[in-house]
C-alpha positions as CSV (number, residue, x, y, z in Angstrom):
1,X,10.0,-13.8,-16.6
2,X,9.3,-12.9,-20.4
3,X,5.9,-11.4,-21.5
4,X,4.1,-14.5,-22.4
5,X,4.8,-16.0,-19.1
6,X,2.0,-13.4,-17.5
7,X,-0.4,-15.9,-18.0
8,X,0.5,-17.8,-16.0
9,X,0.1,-15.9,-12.7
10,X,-1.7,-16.2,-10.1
11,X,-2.3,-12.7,-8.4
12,X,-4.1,-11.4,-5.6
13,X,-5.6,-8.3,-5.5
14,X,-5.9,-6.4,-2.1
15,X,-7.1,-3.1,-1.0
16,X,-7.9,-1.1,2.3
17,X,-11.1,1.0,0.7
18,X,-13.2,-2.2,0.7
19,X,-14.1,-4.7,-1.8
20,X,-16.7,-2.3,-3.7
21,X,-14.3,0.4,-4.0
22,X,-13.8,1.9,-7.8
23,X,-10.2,1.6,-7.7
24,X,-10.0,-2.1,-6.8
25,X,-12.5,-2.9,-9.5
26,X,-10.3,-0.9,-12.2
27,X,-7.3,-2.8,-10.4
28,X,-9.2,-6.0,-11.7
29,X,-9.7,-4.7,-15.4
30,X,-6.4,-3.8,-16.1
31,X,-4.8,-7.5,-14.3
32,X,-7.2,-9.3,-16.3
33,X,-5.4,-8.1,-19.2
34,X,-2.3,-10.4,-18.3
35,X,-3.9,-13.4,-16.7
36,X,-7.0,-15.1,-16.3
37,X,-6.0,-16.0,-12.7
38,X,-7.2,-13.1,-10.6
39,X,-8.5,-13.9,-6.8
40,X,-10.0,-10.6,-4.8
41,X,-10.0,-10.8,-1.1
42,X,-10.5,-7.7,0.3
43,X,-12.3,-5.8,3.4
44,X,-15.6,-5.5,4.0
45,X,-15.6,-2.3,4.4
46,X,-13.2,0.8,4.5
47,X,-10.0,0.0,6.1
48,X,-7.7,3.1,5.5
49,X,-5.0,3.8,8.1
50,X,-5.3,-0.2,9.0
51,X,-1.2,0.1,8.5
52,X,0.3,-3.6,8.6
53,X,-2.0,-4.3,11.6
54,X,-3.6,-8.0,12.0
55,X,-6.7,-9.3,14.0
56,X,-5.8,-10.8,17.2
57,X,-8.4,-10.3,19.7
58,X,-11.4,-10.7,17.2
59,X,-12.0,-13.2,14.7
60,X,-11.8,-13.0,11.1
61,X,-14.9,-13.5,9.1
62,X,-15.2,-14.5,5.4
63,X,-17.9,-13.9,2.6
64,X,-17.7,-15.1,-0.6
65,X,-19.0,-12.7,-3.1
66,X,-18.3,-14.4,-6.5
67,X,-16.4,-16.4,-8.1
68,X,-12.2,-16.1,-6.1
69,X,-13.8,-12.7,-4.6
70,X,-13.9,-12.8,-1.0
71,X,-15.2,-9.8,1.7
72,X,-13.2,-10.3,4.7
73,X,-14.2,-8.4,8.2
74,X,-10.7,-7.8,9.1
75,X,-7.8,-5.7,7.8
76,X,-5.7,-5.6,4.6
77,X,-3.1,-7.3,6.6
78,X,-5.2,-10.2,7.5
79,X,-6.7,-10.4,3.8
80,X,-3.7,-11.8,2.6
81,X,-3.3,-13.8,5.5
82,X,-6.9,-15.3,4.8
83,X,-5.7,-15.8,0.9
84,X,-2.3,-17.2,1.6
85,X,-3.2,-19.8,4.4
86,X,-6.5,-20.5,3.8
87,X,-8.2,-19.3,0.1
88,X,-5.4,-20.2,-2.1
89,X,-3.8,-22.5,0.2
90,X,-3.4,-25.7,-2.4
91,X,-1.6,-22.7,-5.1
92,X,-0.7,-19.6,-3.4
93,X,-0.5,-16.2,-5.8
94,X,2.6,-15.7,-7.5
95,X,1.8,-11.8,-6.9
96,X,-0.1,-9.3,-4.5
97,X,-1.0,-6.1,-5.8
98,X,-2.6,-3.4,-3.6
99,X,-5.0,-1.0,-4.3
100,X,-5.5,1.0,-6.1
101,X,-6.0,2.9,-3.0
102,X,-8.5,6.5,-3.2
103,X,-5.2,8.9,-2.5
104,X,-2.0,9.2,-2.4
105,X,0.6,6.8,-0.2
106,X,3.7,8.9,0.0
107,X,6.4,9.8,2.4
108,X,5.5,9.0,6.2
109,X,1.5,8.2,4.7
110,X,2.9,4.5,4.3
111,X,3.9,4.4,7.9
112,X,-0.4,4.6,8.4
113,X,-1.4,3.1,5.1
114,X,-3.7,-0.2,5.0
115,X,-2.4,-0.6,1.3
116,X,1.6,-0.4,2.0
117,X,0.9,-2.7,4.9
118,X,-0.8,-5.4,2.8
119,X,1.9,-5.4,0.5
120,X,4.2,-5.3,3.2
121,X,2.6,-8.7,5.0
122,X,2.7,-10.0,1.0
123,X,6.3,-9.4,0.8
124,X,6.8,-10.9,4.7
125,X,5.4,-13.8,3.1
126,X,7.7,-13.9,0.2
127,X,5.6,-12.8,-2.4
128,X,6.6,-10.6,-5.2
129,X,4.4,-7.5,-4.2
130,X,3.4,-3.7,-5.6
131,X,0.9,-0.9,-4.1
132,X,-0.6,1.4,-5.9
133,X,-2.3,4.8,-5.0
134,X,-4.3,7.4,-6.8
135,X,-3.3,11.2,-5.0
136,X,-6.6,13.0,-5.2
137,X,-7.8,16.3,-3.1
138,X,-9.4,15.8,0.3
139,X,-13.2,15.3,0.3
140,X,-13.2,14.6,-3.7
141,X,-14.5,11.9,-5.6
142,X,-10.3,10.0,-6.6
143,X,-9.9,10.7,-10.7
144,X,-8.2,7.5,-11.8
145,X,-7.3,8.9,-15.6
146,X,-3.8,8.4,-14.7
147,X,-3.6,4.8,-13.1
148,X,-6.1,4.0,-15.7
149,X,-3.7,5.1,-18.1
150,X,-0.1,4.0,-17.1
151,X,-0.7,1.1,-14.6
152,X,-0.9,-1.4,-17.2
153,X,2.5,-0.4,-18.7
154,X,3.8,0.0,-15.1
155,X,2.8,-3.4,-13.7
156,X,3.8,-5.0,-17.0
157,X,7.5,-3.7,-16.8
158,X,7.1,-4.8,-12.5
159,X,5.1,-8.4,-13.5
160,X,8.2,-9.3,-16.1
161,X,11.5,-7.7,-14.0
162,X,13.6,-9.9,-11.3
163,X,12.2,-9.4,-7.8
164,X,14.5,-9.1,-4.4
165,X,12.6,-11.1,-1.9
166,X,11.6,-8.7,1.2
167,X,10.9,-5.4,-1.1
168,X,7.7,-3.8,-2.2
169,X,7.6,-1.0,-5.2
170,X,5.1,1.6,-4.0
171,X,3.5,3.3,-7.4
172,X,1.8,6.7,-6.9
173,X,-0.1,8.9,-9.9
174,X,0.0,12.8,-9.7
175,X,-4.1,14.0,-9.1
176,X,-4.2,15.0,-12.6
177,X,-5.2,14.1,-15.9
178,X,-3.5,11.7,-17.9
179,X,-2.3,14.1,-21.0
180,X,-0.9,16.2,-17.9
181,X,1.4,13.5,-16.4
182,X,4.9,14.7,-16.6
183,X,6.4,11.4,-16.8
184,X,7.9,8.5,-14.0
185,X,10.6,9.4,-11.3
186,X,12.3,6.6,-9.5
187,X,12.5,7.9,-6.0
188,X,12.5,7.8,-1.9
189,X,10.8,8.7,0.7
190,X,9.9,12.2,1.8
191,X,8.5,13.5,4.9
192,X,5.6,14.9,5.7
193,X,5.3,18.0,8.1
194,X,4.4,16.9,11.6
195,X,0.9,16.9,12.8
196,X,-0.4,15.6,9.5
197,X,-3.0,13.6,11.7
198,X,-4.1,14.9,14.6
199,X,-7.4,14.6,16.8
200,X,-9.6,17.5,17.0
201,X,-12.6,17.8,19.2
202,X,-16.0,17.5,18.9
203,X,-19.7,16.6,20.1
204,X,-22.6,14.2,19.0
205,X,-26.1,15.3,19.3
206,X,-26.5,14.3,22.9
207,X,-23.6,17.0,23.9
208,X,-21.2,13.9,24.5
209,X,-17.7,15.2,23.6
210,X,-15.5,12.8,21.0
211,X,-12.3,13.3,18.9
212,X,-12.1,12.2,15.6
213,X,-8.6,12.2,13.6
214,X,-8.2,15.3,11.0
215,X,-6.1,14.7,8.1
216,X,-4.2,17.7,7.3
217,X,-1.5,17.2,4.1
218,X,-0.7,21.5,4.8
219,X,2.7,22.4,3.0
220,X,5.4,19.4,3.7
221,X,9.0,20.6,2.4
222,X,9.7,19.2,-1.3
223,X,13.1,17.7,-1.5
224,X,14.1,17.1,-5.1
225,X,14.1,12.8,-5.6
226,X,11.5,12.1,-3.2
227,X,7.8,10.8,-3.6
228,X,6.3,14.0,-2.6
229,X,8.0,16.2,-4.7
230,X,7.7,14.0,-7.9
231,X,4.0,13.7,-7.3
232,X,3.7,17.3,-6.7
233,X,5.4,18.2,-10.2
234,X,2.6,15.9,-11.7
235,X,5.1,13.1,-12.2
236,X,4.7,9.2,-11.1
237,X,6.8,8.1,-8.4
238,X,8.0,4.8,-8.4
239,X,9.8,3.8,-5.2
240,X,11.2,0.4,-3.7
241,X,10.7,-0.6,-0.1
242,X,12.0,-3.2,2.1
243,X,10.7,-5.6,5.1
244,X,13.8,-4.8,6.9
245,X,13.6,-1.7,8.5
246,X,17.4,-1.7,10.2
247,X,19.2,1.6,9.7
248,X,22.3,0.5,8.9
249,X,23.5,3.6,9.1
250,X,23.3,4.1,12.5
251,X,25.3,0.5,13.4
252,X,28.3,1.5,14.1
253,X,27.6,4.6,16.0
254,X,25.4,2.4,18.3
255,X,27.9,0.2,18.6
256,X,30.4,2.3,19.9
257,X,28.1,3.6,22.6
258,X,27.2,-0.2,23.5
259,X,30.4,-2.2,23.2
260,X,30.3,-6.0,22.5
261,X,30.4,-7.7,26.5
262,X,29.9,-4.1,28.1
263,X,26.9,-4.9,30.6
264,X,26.4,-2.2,33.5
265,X,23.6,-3.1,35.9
266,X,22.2,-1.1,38.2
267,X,23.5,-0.9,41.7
């Protein structure tokens, strides 16, 4: 796809902070700088650690805010759902972007995250798909200087490359300003420390005990080439994800242990 064929998507814009959050809305600015053909449907409300989770014992509820902008009561999964099958039925988008989401998406966070699982059920789908996440410190109001600054060049290069169907690119800016970015790695995954989330106790005012999930990031080990470690030496990290989550890897060994007509019942 060259350049001057932006203009001619048709792109959805998805989010797990809710339709009013600051990042979607700077999403929307810098999109409407390729095309014209922008559609928001998005949660009603806050959303985060939805994962690729879908409504199936509730129904979905839809609320038209404006013009192709849509509040949905129902995860980031089901929003593109709701756009694909029903919104933009007669001309589905072209592309999904997610976010940009109010902190960072990295390592085993995309296991949890609303954002990577709507562009996960976007990719399921067949759609070209990207994520995009803002780090930012625990408790703090999410400075965007450096999505502001380098998603347009980012999505650009994305918008106009040749897409593998069943893979996501998962974009993450460093929690600093944009003069201070280091530059773009091209990365994996890394790995959190365990007990990142973890329920801690508590009690309302009427002495009734209740648990509510702490996020702790702590100190995760930084392997050189991963997500975490390029966003921790202020650097974007750009890394591809697929659909398919086989390990490979681990065929043949499995297959040794579970040999093609071996079937032993129990006695």
């Amino acid at each position: 796809m060259e350049p001057e064929q932006l203009r001619n998507q048709r792109v959805l814009l998805v989010n797990d902070d809710g339709i009013h959050a600051e990042g979607l809305a700077l999403l929307e600015s810098i999109v409407r700088e390729f095309t014209d053909d922008v559609w928001i449907v998005a949660p009603d409300e806050e959303k985060s650690g939805a994962a690729h989770s879908i409504s199936l014992s509730v129904p979905l509820r839809c609320r038209q805010l404006g013009d192709r902008k849509f509040a949905i009561k129902g995860t980031p999964a089901d929003c593109v759902m709701m756009a694909v099958w029903q919104l933009m039925a007669e001309c589905p988008p072209t592309t999904v972007i997610s976010g940009i989401n109010h902190g960072e998406n990295l390592g085993d966070d995309n296991i949890y995250s609303g954002t990577t699982g709507a562009a996960m059920e976007s990719a399921v789908l067949g759609l070209r798909s990207i994520a995009l996440s803002q780090a930012r410190t625990l408790g703090k109001v999410p400075r965007l200087d450096a999505a502001q600054a380098f998603a347009p060049s980012i999505l650009e290069t994305l918008l106009t490359c040749p897409w593998e169907q069943g893979t996501i690119v998962n974009v993450n800016f460093p929690d600093v300003a944009a003069s201070d970015v280091r530059g773009i790695e091209v990365t994996g995954l890394g790995n959190r420390r365990p007990g990142t989330f973890r329920p801690v106790p508590g009690a309302d005012g009427r002495n009734v005990p209740y648990y509510w999930v702490k996020v702790d990031y702590g100190v995760s080990k930084l392997v050189p080439g991963t997500d975490l470690a390029a966003v921790k030496s202020d650097a974007i990290s750009i890394t591809p994800l697929r659909v398919n989550m086989t390990a490979n890897d681990l065929m043949p060994r499995f297959a040794e242990l579970f040999p093609v007509g071996a079937l032993a019942a129990n006695p």
